[in-house]
C-alpha angles and dihedrals in degrees: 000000000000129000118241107177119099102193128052121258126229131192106240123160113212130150113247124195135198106197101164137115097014090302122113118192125175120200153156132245116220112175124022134179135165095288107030154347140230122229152188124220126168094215119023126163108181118100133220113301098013120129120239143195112231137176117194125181137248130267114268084344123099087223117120116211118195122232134159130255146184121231098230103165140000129183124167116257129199091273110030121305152347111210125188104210121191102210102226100170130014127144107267093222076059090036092061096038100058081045101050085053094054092046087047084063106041099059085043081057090053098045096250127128 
């Protein structure tokens, strides 16, 4: 099977939030990479390539900073469901953060300091 993805995934745990609409969803990303993230909700209405307002939260701060996303995939997990999200818009100063953390760990990963 070939490997689609072009950036390299890193398993970061951050709480993710949809408050739009009336509808109010919490989460948990799982996986995150340069262009996206992969993420478990126990309730999630929006369906594949629709365009969501998100709000994830900071690394080691309990701050939540909205970005956009594209729905890209959603399959139903044990306890609710798994969604693929394109990020299409996030603040870059969010954006290095999340991926210094996930550097930071991967190179714990591999033993080096």
């Amino acid at each position: 099977m070939e490997e689609k993805r072009k950036f390299l995934r890193f398993p970061i745990s951050l709480d993710i939030e949809v408050d739009e609409e009336g509808k109010v969803y919490s989460g948990k990303a799982k996986d995150v990479s340069r262009s996206g993230m992969r993420c478990f909700f126990e309730e999630f209405d929006y369906s594949p390539q629709t365009m969501v307002n998100f709000k994830i939260q900071r690394p080691y701060k309990d701050i939540f900073v909205p970005f956009k996303g594209e729905v890209i995939w959603k399959r139903k997990a044990h306890l609710g469901w798994e969604i693929g999200i394109r990020i299409k818009e996030i603040p870059l100063s969010l954006k290095s953060e999340i991926l210094e953390l996930g550097y930071r760990i991967w190179l714990e990963d591999k033993g080096v300091r």
